[in-house]
LUMLUMDREN-2810 file (N, C-alpha, C; in Angstrom, 1 decimal):
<atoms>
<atom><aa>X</aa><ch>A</ch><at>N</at><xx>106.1</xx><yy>-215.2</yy><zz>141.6</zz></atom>
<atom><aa>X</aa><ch>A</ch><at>CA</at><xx>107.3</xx><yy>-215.7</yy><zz>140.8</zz></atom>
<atom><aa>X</aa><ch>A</ch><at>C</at><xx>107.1</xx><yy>-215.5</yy><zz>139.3</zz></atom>
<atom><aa>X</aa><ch>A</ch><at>N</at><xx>108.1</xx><yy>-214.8</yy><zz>138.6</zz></atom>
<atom><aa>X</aa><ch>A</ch><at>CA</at><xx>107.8</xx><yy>-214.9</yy><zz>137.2</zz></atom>
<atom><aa>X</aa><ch>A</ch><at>C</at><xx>108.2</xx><yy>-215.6</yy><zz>136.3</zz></atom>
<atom><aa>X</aa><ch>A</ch><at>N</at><xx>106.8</xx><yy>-215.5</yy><zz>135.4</zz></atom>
<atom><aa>X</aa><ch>A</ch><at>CA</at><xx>107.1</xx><yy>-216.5</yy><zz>134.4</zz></atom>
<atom><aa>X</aa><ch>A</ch><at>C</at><xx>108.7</xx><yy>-217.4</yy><zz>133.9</zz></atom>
<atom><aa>X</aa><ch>A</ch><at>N</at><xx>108.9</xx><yy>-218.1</yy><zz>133.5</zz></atom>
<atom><aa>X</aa><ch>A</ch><at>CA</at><xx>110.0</xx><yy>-218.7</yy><zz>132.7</zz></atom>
<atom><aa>X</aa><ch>A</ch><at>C</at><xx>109.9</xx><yy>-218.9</yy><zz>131.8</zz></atom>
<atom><aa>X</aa><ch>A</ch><at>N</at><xx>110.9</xx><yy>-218.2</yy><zz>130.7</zz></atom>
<atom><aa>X</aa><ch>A</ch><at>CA</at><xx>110.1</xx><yy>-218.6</yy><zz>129.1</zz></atom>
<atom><aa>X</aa><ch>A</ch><at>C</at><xx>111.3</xx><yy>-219.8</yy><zz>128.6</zz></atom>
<atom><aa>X</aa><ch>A</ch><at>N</at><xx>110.9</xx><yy>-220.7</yy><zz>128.3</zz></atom>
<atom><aa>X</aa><ch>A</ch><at>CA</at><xx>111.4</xx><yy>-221.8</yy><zz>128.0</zz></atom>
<atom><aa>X</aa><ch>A</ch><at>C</at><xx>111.9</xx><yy>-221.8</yy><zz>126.2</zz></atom>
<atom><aa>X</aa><ch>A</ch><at>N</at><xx>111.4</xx><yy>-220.6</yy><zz>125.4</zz></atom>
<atom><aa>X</aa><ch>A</ch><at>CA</at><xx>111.7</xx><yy>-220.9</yy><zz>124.4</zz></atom>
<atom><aa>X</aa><ch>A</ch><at>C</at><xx>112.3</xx><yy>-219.9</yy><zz>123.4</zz></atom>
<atom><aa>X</aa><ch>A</ch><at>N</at><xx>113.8</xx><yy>-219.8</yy><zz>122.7</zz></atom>
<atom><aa>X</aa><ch>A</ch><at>CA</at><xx>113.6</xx><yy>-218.8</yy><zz>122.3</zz></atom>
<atom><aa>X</aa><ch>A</ch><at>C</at><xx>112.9</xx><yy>-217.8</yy><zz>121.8</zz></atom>
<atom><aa>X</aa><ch>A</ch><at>N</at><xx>113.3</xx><yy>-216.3</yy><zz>122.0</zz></atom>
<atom><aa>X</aa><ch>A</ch><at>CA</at><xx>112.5</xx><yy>-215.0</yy><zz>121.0</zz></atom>
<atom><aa>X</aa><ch>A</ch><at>C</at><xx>113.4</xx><yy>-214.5</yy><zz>120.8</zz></atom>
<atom><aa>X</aa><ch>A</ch><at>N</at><xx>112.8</xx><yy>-214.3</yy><zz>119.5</zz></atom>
<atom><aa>X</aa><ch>A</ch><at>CA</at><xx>113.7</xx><yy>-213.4</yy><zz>118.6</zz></atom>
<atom><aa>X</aa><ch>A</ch><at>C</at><xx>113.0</xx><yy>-211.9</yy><zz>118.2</zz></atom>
<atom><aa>X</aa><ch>A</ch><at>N</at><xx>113.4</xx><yy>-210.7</yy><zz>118.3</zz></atom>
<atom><aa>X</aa><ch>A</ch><at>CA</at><xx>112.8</xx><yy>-209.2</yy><zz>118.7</zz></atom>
<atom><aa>X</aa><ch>A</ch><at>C</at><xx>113.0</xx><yy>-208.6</yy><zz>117.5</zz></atom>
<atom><aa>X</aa><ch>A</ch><at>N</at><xx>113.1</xx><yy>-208.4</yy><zz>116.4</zz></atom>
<atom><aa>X</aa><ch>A</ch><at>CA</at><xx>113.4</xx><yy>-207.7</yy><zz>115.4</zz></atom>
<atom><aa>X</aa><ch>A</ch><at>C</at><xx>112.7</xx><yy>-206.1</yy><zz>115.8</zz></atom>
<atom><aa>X</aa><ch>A</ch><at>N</at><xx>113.5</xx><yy>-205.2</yy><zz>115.6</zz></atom>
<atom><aa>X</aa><ch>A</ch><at>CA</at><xx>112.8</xx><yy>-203.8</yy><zz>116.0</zz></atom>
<atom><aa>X</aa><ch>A</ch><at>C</at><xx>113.4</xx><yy>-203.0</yy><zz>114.3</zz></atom>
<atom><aa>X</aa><ch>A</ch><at>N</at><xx>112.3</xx><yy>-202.4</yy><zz>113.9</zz></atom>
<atom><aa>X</aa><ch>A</ch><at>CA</at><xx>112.3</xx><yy>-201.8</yy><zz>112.5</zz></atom>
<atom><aa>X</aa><ch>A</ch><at>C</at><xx>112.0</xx><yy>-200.3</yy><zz>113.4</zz></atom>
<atom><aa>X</aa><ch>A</ch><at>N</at><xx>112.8</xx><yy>-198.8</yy><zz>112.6</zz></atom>
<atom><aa>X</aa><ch>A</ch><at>CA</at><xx>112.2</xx><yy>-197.5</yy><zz>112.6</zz></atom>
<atom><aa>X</aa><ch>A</ch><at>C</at><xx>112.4</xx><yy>-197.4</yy><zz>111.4</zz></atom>
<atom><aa>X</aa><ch>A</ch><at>N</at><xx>111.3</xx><yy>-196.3</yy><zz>111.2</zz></atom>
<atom><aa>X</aa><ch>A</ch><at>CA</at><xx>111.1</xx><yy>-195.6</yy><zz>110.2</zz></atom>
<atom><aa>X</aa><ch>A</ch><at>C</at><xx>110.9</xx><yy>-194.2</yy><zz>110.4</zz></atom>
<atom><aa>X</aa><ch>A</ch><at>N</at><xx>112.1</xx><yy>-193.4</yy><zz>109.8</zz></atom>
<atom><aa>X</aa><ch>A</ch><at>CA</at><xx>111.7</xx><yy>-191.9</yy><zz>110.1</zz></atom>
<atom><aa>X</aa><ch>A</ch><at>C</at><xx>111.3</xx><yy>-191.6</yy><zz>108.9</zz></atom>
<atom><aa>X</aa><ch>A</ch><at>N</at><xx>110.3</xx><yy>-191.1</yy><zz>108.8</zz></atom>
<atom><aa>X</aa><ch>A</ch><at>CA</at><xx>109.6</xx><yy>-190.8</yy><zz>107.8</zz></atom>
<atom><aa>X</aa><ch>A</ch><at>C</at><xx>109.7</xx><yy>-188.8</yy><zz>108.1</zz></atom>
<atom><aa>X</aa><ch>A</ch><at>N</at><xx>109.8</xx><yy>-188.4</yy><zz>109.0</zz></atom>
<atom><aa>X</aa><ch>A</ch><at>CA</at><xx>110.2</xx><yy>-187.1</yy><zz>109.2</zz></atom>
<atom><aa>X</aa><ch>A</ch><at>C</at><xx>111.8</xx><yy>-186.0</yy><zz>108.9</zz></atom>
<atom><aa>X</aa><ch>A</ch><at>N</at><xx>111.8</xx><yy>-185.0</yy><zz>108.9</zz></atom>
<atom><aa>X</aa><ch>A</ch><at>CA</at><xx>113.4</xx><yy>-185.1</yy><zz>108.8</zz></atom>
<atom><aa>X</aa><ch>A</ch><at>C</at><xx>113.3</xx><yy>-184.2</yy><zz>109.9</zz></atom>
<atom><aa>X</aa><ch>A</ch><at>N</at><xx>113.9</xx><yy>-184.9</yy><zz>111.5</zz></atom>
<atom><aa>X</aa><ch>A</ch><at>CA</at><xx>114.4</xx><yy>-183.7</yy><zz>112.3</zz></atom>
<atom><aa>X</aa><ch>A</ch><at>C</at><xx>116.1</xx><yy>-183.3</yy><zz>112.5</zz></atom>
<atom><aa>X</aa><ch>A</ch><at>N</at><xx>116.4</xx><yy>-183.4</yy><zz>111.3</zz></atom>
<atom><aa>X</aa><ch>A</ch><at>CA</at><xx>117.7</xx><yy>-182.7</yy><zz>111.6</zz></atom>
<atom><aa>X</aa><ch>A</ch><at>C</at><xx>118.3</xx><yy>-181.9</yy><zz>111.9</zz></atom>
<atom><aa>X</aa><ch>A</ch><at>N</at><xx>119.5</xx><yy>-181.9</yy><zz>113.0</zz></atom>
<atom><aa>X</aa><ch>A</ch><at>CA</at><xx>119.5</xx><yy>-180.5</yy><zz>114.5</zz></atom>
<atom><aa>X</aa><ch>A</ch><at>C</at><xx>120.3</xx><yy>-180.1</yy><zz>114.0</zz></atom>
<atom><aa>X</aa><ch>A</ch><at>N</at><xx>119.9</xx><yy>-178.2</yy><zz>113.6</zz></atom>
<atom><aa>X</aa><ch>A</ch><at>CA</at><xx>120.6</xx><yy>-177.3</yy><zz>113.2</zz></atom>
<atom><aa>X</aa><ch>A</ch><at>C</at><xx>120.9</xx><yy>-176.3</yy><zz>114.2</zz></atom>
<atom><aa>X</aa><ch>A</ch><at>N</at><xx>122.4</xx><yy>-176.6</yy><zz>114.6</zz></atom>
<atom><aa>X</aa><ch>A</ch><at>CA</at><xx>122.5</xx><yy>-175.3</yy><zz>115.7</zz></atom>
<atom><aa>X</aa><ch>A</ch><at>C</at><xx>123.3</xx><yy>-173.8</yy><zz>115.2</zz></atom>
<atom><aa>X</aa><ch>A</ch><at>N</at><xx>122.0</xx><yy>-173.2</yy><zz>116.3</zz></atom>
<atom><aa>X</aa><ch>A</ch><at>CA</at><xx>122.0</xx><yy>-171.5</yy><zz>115.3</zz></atom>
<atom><aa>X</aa><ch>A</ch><at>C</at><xx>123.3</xx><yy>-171.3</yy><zz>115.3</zz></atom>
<atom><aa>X</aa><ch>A</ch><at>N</at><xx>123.5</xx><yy>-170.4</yy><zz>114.6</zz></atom>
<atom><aa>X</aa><ch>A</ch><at>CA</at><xx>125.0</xx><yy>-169.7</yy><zz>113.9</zz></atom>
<atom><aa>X</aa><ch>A</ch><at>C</at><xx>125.6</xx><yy>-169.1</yy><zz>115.9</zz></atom>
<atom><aa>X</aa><ch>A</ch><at>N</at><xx>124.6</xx><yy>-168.3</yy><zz>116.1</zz></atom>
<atom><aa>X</aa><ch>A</ch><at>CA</at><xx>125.2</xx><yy>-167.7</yy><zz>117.2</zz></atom>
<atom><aa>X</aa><ch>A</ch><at>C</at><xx>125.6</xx><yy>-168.5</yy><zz>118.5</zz></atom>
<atom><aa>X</aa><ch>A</ch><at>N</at><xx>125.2</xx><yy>-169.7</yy><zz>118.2</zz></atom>
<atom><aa>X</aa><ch>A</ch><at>CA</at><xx>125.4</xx><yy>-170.9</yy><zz>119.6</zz></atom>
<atom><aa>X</aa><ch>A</ch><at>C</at><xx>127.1</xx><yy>-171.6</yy><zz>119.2</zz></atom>
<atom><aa>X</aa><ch>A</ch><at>N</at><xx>127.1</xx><yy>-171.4</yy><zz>117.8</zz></atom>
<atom><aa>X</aa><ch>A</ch><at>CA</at><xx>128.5</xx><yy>-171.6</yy><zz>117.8</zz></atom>
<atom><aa>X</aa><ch>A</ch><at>C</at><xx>129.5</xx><yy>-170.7</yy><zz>117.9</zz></atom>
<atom><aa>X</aa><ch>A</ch><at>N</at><xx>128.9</xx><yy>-169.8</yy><zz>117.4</zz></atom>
<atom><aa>X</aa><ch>A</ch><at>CA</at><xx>130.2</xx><yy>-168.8</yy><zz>118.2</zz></atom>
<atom><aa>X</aa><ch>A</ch><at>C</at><xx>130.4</xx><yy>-168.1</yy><zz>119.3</zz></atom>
<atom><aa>X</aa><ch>A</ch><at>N</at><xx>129.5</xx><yy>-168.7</yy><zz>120.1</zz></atom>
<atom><aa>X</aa><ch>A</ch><at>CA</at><xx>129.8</xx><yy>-168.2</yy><zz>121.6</zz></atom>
<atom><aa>X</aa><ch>A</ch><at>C</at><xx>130.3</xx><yy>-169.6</yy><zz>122.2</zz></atom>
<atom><aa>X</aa><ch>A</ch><at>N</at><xx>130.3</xx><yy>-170.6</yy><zz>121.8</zz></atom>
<atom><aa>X</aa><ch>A</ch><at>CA</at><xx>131.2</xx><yy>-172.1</yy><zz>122.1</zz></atom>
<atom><aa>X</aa><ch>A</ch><at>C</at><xx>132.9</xx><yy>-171.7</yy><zz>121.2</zz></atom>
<atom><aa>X</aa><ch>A</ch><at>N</at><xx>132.9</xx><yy>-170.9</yy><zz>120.3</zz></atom>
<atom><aa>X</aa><ch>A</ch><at>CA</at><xx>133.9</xx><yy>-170.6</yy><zz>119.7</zz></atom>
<atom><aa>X</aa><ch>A</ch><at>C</at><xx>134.4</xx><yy>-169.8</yy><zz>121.0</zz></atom>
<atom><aa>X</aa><ch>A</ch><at>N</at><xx>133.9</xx><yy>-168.8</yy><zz>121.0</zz></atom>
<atom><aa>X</aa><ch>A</ch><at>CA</at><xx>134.3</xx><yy>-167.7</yy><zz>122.0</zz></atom>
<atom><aa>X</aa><ch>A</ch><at>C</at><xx>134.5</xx><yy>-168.2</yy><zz>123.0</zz></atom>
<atom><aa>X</aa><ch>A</ch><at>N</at><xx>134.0</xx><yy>-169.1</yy><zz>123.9</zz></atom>
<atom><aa>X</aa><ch>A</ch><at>CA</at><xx>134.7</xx><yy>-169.5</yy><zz>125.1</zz></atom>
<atom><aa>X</aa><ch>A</ch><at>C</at><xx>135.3</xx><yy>-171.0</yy><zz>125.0</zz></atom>
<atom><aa>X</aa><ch>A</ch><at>N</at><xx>135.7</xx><yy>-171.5</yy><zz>123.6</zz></atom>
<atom><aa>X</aa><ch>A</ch><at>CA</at><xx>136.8</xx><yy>-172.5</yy><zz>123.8</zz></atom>
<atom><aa>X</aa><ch>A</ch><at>C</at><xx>137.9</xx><yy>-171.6</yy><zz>123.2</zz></atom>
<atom><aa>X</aa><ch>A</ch><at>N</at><xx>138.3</xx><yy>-170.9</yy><zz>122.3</zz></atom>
<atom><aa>X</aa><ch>A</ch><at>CA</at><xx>139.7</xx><yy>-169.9</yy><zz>121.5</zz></atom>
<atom><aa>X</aa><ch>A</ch><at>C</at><xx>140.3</xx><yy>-170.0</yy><zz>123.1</zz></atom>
<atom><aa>X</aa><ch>A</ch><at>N</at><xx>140.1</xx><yy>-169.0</yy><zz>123.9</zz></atom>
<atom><aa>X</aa><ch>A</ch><at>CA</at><xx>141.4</xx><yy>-169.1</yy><zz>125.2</zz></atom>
<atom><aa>X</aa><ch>A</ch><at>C</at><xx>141.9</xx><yy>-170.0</yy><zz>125.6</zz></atom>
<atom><aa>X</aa><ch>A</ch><at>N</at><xx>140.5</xx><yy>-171.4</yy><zz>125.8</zz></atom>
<atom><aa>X</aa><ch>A</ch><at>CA</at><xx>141.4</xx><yy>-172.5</yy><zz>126.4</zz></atom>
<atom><aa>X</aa><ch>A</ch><at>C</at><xx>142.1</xx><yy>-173.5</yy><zz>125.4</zz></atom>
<atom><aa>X</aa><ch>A</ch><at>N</at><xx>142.0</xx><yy>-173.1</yy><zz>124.3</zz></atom>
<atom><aa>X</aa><ch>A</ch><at>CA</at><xx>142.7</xx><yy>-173.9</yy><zz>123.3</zz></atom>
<atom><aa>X</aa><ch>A</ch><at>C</at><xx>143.9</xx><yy>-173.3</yy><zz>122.9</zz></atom>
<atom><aa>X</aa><ch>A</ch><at>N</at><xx>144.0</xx><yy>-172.3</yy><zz>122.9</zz></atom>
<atom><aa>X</aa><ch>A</ch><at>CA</at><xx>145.0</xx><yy>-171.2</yy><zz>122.8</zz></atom>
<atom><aa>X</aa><ch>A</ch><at>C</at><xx>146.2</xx><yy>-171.2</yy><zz>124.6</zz></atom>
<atom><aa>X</aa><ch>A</ch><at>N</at><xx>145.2</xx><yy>-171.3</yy><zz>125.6</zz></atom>
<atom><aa>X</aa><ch>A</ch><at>CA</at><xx>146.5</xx><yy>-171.5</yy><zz>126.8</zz></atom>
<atom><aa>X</aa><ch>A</ch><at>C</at><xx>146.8</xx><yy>-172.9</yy><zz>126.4</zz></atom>
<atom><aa>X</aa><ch>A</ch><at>N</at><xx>146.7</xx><yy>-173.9</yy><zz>125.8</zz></atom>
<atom><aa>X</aa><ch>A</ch><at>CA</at><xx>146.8</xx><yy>-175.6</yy><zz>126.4</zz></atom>
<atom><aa>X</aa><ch>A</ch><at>C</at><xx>148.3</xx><yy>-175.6</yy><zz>125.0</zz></atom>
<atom><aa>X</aa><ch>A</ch><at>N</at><xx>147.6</xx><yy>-174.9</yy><zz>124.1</zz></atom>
<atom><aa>X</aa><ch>A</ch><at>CA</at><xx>148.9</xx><yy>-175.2</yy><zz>122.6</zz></atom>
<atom><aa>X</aa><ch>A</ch><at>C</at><xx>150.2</xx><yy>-174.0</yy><zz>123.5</zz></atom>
<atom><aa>X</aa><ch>A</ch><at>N</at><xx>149.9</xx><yy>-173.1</yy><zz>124.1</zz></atom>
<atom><aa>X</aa><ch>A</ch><at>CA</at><xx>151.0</xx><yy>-172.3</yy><zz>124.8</zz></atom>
<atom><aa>X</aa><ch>A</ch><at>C</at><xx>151.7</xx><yy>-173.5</yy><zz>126.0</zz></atom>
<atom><aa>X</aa><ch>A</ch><at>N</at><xx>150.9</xx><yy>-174.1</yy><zz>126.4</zz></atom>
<atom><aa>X</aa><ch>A</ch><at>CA</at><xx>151.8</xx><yy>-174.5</yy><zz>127.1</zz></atom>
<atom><aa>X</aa><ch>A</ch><at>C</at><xx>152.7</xx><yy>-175.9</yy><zz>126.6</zz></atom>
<atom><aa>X</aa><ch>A</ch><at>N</at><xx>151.9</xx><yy>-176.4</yy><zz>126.0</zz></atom>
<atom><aa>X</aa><ch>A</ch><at>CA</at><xx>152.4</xx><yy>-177.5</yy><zz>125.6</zz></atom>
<atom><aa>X</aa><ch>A</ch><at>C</at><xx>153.7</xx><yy>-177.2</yy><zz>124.4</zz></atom>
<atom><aa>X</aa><ch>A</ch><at>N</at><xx>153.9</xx><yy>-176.3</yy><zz>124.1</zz></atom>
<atom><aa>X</aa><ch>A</ch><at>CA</at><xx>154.8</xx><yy>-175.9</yy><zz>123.3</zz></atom>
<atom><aa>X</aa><ch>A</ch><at>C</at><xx>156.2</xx><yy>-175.4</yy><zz>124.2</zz></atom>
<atom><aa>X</aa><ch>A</ch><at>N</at><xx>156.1</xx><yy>-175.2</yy><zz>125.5</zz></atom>
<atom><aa>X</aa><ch>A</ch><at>CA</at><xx>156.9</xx><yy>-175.5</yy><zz>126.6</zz></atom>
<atom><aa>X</aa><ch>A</ch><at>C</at><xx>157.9</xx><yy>-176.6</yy><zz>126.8</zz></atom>
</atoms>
């Protein structure tokens, strides 16, 4: 049986990024996400313009 805690806790959680991993996506990863969203963005404004 487990314990029962009878009394509140209170959890404070602190980070510290002391590092910098900030995500840089390569040039060429966005334009092949370019390249294959342009058609489907391009048929959805065609149609809706219907």
């Amino acid at each position: 049986m487990p314990e029962q805690i009878t009394q509140e806790q209170i959890v404070e959680t602190v980070t510290q990024n002391t590092e910098d991993y900030g995500a840089q996506i390569p040039e060429h990863a966005i334009l092949r996400l370019a390249r294959f969203f342009l058609p489907k963005m391009q048929a959805d404004l065609q149609q809706n313009e219907k």
